[in-house]
C-alpha positions as CSV (number, residue, x, y, z in Angstrom):
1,X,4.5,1.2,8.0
2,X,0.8,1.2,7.1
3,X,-0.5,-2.2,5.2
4,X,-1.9,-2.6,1.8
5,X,-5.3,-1.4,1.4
6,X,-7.2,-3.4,-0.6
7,X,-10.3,-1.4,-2.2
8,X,-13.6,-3.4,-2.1
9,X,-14.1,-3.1,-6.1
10,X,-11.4,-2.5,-9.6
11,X,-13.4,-0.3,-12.1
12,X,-11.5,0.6,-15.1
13,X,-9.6,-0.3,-18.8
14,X,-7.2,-3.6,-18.7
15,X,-4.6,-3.5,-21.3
16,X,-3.5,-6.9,-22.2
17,X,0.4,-7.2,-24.2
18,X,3.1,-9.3,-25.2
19,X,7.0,-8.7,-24.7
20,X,8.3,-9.0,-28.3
21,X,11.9,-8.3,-27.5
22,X,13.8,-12.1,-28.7
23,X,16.8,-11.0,-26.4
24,X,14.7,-10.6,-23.0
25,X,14.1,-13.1,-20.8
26,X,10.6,-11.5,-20.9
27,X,10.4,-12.4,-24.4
28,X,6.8,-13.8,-25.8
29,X,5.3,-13.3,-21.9
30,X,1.6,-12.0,-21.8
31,X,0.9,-9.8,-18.9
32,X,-1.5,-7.0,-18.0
33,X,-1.4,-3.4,-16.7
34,X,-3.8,-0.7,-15.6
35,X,-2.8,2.5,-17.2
36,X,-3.1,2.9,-21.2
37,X,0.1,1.4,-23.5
38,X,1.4,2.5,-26.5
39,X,3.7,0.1,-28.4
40,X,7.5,0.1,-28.1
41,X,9.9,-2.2,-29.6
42,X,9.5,-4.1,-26.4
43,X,6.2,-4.5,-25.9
44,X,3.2,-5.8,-28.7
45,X,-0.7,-4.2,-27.4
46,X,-2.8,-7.1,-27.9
47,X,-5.9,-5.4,-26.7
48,X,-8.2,-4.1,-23.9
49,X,-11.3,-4.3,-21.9
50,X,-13.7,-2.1,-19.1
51,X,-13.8,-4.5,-16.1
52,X,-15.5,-3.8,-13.0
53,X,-15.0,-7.1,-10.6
54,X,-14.9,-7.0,-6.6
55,X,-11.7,-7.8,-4.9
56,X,-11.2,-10.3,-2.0
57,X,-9.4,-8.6,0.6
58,X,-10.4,-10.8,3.2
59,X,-7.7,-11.7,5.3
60,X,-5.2,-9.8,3.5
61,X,-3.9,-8.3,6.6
62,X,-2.8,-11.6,7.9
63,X,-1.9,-12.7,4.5
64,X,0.6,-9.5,4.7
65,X,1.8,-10.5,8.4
66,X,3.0,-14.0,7.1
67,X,4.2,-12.7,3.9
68,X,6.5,-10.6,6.4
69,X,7.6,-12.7,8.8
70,X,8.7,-15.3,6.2
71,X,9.9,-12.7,4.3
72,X,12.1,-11.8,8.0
73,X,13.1,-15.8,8.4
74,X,14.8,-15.8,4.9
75,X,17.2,-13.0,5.9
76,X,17.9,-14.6,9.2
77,X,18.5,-18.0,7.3
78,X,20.5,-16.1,4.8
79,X,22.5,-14.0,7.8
80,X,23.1,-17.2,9.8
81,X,24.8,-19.3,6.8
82,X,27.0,-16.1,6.0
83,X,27.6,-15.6,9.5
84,X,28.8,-19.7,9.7
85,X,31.1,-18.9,6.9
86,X,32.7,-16.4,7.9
87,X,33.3,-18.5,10.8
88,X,35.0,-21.1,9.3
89,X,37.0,-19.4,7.5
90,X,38.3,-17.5,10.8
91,X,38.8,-20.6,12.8
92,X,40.7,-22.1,9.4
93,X,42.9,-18.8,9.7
94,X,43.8,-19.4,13.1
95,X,44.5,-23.0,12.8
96,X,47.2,-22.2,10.4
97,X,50.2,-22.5,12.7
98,X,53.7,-20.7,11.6
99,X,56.7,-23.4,11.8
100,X,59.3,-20.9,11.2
101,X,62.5,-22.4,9.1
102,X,62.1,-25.9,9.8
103,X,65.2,-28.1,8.2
């Protein structure tokens, strides 16, 4: 798996928008995206601008290490409580001891 290469420099056209959909959970959100957008019934253009910034991409190697490995902890967390379950409810199913007809 190769990492995220971060380019030194973003040149180009921001398009800024709002969600207008009442039913979303998106609903009346601003956000931004890179590539031109025409209006739907989901989405309102606001407007646009040329940019041309410089990036930090200093550290982002480690940045996508740790991002990684806490990303790897989380599904071992997640595994060991599932696992632990699963467990209990084998060792309940095994203490459950037949009587036979007791009277």
């Amino acid at each position: 798996m190769k990492g995220l290469q971060i380019p030194e420099r973003f040149t180009g056209t921001i398009y800024m928008f709002v969600y207008s959909n009442p039913t979303s959970a998106l609903y009346g959100m601003l956000s931004v995206q890179h590539y031109e957008l025409y209006e739907t019934d989901e989405k309102i253009l606001l407007g646009s601008i040329d940019i041309d910034i410089p990036l930090d991409h200093t550290g982002s190697l480690d940045k996508q290490v740790e991002h990684l490995r806490a990303s790897k902890r989380k599904i071992i967390d997640e595994a060991s409580a599932k696992s632990g379950q699963i467990d209990e409810a084998i060792e309940s199913l095994l203490a459950i001891e037949y009587k036979g007809d007791e009277q």
